[in-house]
DOKEBA-714613 format. One record per atom (N, C-alpha, C, O): residue in one letter; x, y, z. Coordinates in steps of 0.001 Angstrom, whole numbers, plus 500000, padded with zeros to 6 digits. Layout:
N
AXYZ...
***
This chain:
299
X500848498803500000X500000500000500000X500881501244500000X501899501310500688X500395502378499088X501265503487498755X500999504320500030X499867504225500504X502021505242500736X501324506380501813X500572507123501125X499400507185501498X501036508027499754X499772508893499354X499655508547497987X500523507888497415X498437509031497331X498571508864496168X498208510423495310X497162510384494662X498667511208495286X498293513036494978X497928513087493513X498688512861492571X496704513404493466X496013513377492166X495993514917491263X495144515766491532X496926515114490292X497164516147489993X498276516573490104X498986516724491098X498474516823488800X500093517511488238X500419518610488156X501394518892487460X499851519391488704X500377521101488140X500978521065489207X501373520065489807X501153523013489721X502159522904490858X502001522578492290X502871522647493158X500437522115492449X500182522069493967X500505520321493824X501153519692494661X500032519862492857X500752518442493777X502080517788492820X502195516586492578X502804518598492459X504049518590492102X504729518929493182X505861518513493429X504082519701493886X505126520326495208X504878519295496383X505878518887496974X503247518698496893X503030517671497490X503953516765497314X504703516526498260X504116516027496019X505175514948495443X506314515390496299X506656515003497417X506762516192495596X507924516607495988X508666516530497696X509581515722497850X508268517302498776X508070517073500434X507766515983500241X508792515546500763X507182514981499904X506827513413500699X508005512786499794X508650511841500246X508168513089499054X508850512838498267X510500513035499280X511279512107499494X510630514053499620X512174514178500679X512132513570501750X513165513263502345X510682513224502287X510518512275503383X510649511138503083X510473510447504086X510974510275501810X510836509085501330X509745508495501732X509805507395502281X508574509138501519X507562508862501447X506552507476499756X506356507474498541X506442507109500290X505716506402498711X505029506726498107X503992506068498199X504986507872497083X503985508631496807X503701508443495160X504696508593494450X502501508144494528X501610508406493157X501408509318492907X500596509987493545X501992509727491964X500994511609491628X500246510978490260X501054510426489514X499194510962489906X498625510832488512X498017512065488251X497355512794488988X498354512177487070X498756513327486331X497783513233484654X498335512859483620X496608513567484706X495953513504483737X496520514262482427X496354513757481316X497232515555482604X497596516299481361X496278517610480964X495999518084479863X495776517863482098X494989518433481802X495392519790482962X495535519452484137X495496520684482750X495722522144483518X494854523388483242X494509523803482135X494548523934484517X493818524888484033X494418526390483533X493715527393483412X495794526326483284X496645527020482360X496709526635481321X496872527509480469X496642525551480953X496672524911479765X497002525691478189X497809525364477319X495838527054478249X496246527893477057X497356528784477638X497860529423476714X497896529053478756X498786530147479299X500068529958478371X500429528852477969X500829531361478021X502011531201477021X503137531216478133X504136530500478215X502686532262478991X503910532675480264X503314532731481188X502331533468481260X503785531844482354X503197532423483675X504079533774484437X505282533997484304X503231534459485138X503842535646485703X504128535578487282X503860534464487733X504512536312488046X504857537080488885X504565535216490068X503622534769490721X506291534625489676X506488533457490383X507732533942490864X508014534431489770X508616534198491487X510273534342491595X511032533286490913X510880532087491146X511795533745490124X512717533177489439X512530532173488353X513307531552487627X511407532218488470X510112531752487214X509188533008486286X508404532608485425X509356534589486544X508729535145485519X508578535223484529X509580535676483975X507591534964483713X507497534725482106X507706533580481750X507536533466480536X508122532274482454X508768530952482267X506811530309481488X505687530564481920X507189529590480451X506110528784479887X505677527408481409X506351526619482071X504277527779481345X504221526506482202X504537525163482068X505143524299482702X504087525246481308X504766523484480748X506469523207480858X506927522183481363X507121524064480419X508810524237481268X508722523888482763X509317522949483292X507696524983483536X508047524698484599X507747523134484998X508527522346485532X506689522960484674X506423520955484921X507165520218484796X507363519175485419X507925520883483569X508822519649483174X509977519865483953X510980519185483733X509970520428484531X511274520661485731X511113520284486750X512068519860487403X509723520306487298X508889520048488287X509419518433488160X509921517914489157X509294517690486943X509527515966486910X510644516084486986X510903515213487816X511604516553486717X513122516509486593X513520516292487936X514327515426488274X512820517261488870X513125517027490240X512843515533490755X513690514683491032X511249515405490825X510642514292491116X511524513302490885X511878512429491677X511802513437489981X512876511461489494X513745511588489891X514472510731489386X514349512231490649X515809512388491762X515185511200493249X515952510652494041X513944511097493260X513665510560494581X512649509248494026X511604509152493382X513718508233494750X513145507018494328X511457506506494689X510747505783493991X511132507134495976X509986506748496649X508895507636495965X507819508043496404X509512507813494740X507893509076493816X507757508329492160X508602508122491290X506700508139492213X506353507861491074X505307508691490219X504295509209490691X505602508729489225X504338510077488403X504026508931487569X504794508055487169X502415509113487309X501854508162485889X500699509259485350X499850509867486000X500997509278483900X500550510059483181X498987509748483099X498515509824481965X498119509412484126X496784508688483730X495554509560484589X495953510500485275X494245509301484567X493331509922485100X492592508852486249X492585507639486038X491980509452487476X491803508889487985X490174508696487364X489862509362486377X489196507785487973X488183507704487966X486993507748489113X485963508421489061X487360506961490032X486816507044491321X487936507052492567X488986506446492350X487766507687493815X488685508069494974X487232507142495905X486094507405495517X487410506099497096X486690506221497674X487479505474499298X488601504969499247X486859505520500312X487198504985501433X487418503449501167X486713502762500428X488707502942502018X488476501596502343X488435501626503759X488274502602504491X488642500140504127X488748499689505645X490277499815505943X490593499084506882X491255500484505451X492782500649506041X493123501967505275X494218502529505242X491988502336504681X492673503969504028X491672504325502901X490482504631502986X492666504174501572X491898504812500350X491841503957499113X492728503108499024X491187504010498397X491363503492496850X491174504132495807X490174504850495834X491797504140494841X491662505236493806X491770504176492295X492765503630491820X490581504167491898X490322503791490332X490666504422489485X490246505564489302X491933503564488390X492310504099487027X491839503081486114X492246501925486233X490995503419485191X490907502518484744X490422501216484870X489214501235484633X490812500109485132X490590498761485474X491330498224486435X491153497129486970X492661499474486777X493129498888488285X492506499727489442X491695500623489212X492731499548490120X492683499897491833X493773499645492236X494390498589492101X494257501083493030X495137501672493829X494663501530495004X493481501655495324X495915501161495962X495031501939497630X496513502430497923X497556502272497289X496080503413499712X496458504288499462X495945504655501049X494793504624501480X497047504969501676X496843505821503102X496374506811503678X495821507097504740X496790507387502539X496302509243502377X496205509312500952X496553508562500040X495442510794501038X494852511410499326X495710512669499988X495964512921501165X496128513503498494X496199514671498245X495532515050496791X496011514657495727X494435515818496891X493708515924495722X493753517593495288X493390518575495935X494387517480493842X495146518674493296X494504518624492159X495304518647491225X493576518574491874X492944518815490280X492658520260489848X492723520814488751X492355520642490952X492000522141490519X490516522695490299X489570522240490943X490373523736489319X489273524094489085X488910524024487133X489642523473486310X487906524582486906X487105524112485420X486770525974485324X485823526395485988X487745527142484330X486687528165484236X485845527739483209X486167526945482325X484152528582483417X482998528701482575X483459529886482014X484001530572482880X483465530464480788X484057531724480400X482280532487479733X481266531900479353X482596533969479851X481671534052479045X481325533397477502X481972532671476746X480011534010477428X479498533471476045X479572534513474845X478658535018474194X480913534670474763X480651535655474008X482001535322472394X483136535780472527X481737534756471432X482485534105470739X483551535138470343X483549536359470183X484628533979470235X485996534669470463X486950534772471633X488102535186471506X486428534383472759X486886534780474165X487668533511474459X488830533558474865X487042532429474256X487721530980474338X489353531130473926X490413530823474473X488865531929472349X490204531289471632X491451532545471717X492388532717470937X491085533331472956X491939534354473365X492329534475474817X493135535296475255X491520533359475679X492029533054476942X493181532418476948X493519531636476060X494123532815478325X494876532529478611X496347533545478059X497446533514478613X495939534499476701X496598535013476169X496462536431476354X497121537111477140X495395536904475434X494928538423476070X493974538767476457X493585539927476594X493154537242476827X492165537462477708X492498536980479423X492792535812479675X492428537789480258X492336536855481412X491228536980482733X490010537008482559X491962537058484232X490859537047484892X491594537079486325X490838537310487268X492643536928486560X493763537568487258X494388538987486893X494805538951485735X494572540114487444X495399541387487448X496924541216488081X497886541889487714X496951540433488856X498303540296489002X499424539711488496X500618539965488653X498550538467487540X499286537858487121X499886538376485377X500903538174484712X498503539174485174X498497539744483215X498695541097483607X499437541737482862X498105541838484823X498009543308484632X499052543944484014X498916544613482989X500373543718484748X501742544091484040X501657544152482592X501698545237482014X501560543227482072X501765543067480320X501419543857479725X502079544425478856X499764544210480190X498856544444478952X498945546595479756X498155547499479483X499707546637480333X499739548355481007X499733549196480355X498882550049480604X500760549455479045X500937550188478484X499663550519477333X499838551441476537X498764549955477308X497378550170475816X496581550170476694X496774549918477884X495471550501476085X494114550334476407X493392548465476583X493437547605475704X492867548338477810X492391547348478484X490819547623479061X490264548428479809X490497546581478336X488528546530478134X488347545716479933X489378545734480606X487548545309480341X486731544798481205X485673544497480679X485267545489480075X484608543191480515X483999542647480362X482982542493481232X483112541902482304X481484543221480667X480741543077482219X480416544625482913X481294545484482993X478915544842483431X479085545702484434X479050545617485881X479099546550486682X478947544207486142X478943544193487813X480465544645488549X481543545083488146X479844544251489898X480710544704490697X481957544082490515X482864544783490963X482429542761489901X484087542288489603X484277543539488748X485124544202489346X483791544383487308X484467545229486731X484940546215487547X486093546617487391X483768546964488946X484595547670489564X485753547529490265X486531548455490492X485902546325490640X486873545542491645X487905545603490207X489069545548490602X487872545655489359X489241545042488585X489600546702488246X490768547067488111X488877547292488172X489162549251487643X490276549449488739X491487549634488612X489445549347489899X490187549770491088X491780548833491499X492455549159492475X492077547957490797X493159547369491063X493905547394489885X495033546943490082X493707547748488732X494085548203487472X494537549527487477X495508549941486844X493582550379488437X494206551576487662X495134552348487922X495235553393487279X495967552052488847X497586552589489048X498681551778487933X499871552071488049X498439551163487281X499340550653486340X499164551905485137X499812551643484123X498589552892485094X498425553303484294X497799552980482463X497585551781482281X497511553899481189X496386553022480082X495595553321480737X495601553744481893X494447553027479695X493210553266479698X492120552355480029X492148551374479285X491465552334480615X490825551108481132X489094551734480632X488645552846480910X488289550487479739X487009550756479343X486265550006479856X487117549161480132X485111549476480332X484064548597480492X483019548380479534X482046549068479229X483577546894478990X482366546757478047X481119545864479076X481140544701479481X480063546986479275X478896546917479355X478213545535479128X477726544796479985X478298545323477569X477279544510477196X475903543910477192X475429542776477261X475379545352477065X474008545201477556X473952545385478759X472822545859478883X474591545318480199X474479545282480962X474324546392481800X475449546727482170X473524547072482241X473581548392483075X473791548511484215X473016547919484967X474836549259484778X475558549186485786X474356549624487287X473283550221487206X474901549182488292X474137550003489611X474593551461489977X475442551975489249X474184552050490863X474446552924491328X475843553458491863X476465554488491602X476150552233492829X477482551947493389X478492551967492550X479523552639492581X477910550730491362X479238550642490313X479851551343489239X480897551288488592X478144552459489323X478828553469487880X479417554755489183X480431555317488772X479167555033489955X479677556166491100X481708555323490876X482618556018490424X481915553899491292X483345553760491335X483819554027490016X484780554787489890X483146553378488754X483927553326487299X483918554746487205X484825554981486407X483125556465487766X483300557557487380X484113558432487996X484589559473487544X484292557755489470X485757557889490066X486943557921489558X487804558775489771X487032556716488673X488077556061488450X488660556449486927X489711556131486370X487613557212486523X487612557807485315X487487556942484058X487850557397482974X486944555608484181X486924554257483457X485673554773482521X484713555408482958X485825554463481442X484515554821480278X483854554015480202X484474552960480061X482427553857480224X481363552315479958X481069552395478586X480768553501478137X481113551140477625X480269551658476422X479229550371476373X479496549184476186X478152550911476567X476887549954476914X476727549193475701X476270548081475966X476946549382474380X476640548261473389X477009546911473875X477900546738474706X476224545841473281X476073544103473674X477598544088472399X477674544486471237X478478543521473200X479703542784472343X479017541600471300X478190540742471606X479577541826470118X479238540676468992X480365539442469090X480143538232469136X481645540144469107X482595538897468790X483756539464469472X483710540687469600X484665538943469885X486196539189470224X487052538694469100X486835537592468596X488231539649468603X488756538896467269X490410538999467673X490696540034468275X491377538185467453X492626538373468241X493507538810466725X493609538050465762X494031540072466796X494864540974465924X496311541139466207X496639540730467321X496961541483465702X498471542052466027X498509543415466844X498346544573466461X498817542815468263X499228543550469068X497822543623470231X497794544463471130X496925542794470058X496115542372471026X494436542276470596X494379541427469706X493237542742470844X491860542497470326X491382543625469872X491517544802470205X490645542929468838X489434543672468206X488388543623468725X487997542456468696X487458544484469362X486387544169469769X485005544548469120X484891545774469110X483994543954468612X483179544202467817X481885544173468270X481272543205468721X481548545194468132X480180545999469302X479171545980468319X479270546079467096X478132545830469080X476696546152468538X476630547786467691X476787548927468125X476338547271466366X475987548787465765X477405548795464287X477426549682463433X478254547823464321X479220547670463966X480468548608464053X481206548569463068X480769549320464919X481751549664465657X482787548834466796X482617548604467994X483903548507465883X484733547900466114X486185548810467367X486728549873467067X486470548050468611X487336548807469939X488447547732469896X488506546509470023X489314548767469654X490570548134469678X491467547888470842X492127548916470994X491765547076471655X492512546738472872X493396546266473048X493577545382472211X494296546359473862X495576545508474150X494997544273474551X495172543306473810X494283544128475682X494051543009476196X492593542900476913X491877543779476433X491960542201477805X490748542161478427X490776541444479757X491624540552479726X490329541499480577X489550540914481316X488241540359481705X487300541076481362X487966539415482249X486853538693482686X486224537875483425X486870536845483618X485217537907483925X484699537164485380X484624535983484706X484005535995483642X485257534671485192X484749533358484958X483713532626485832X483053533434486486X483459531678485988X482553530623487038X483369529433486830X483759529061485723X483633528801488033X484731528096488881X483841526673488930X482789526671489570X484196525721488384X483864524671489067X484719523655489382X485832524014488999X484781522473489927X485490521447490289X485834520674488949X484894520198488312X487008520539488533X488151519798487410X487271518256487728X486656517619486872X487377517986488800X486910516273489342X486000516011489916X485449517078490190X485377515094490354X484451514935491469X484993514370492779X484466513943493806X485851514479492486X486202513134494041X485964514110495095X485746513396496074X485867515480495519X485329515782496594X484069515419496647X483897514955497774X483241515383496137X481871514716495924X481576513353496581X480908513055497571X482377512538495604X482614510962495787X482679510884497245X481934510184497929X483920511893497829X484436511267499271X483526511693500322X483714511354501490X482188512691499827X481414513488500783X482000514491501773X481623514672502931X483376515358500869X483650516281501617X483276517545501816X482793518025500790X483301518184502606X482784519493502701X482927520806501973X483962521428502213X481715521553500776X482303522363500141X481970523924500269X481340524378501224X482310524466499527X481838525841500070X481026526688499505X481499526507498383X480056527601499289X479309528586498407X479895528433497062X479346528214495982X481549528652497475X482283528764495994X482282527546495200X482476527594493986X482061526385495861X481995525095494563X483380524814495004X483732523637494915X484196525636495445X485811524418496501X485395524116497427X484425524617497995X486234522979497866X486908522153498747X487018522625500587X488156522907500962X486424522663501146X486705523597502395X487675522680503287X487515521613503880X489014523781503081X490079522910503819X490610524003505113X490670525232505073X490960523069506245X491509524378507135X492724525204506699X493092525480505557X493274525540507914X494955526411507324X496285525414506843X497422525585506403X495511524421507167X496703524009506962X496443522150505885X496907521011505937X495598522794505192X495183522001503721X494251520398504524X494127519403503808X493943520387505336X493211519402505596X491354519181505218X490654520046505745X490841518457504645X489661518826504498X488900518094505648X489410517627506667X487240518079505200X486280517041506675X486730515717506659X486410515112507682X487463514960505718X487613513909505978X488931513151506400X489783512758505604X488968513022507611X490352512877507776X491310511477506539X490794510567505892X492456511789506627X493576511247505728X493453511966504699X494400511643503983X492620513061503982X492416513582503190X492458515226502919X491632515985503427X493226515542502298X494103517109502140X493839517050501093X493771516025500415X493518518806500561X493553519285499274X494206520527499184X494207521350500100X494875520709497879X495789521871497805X495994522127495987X496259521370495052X495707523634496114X495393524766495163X494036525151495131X493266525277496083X493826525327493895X492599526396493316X491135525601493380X490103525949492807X491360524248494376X490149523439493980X489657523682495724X488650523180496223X490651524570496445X490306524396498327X490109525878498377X490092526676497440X489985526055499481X490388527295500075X489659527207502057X489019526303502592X490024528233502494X489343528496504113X487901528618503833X487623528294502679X487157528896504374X486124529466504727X485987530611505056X484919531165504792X487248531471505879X486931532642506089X487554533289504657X487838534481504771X487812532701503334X487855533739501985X486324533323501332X485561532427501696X486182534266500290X485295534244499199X485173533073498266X484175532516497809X486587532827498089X487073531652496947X488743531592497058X489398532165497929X489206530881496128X490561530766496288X491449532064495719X490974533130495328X492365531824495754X493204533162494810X494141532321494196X495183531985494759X493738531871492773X494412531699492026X495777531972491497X496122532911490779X496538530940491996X498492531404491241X499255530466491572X499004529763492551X500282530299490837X500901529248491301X502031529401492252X502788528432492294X502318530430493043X503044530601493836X502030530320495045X502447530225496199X500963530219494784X499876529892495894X499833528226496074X499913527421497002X499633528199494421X499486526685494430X500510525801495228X500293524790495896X501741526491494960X503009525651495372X502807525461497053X502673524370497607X502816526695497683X502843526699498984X501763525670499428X502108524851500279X500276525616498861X499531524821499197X499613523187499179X499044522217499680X500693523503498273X501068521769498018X502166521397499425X501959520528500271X503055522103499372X503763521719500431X503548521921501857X504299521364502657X502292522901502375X501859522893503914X500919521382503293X501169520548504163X500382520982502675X499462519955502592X499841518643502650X499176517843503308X501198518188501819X502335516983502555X502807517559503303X503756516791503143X503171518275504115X504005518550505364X502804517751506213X502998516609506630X501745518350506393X500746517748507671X500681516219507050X500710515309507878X500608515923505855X500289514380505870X501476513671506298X501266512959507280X502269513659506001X503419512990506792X503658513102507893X504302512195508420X503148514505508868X503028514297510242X502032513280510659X502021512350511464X501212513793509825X499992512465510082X500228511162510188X499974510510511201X500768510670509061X501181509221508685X502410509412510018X502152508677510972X503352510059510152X504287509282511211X503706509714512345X504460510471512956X502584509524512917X501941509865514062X501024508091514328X500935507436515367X500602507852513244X499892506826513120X500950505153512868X500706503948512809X502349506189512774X503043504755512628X503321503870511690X503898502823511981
***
């Protein structure tokens, strides 16, 4: 029987691997190939990783891993996670795994708007993080998508980078609150319903109702978050308003032997998670740190 088996390859249970991994721990990471960076060209604002392609970083991420004999990575998907009578089992396929402890790292699923074109410009000059794109896209003009309250929330954290920051509306008419911050902030609304997003040299075309076409460096946009997997489901763990994982401070969820770490957990006392992989990482490694206290507590 393996001590853990950490489901998910990006950086939260690359970093899990990794700590159980220095503990000579026996650890599975299965690793479907599926990320919710997946379209990302560069990830940003990591130390000593800025601008580095994610997929580089992974593959460095394994480079490490295979230094430590007690880690194994398999490129496969899980199917079912459920309790046994001495721990865990985890279905690939037609085998069954068991398994002492879980670390479950899948992540999250964005819903993007519906607005064609946006798909095939996420990850690039569309995003949904400011900290991670704001930098890039500073110098041009940068749309917002939407009039609720995330557009005001993104004006207000946008607009010391300096550029021009617009809100496309889209039909949508703002509240009271939110057109008082965007007129603060000196942010322009243009209420026409967006037709299409079109990706040009040197960032988007945006093509508005009435056929008046807005030219942008880049955009932003509210997504909807759901769970990459079900196995919090499966295991009947506890989730939150947000559709994550409710884990304490220190990555444990309701079910004991069972920790989750990145963008698929978070506390209870946040909104939702905060997406990054300098987040992710840390979450991976407070999350094997406690399981291996765990496991050498239990002997």
């Amino acid at each position: 029987m393996l001590d853990t088996i950490v489901i998910g390859g990006g950086p939260a249970g690359l970093q899990s691997a990794l700590t159980l991994g220095r503990m000579h721990r026996d650890v599975l990471v299965l690793d479907s190939g599926s990320y919710r960076n997946g379209t990302v060209e560069h990830m940003q604002n990591v130390i000593t990783h800025d601008g580095r392609d994610p997929d580089e970083l992974r593959l460095l991420a394994r480079k490490d891993l295979a230094a430590y004999r007690t880690v194994e990575l398999r490129e496969a998907s899980a199917d079912i996670v459920r309790q046994a009578e001495d721990g865990f089992e985890v279905v690939v396929g037609d085998e069954v795994l068991a398994s002492r402890t879980i670390i479950l790292a899948t992540g999250v699923r964005d819903t993007l708007p519906d607005v064609p074109g946006v798909a095939e410009a996420w990850g690039r000059e569309i995003a949904s993080c400011p900290f991670c794109h704001g930098h890039e896209l500073a110098a041009g003009r940068v749309a917002l998508l939407g009039a609720g309250q995330q557009s005001a929330h993104l004006a207000s954290l946008l607009a010391g980078l300096g550029g021009e920051l617009v809100v496309l509306a889209d039909g949508e008419v703002p509240d009271d609150d939110v057109a008082a911050r965007l007129e603060a902030l000196a942010v322009d609304v243009s209420p026409e319903n967006v037709q299409q997003v079109e990706r040009v040299d040197g960032g988007l075309l945006v093509h508005l109702d009435g056929g008046e076409a807005l030219a942008v460096r880049g955009m932003f946009v509210a997504t909807r978050i759901s769970q990459s997997a079900p196995f919090g489901e499966q295991l009947g763990l506890d989730l939150l308003p947000s559709g994550c994982i409710e884990v304490d401070a220190m990555g444990r969820t309701s079910l004991a032997g069972v920790l989750a770490a990145g963008d698929l957990a978070h506390v209870s006392a946040l909104p939702g998670p905060m997406p990054s992989v300098a987040g992710a990482i840390s979450a991976g490694l407070t999350a094997a740190a406690v399981c291996h206290m765990e496991l050498a507590q239990r002997g």
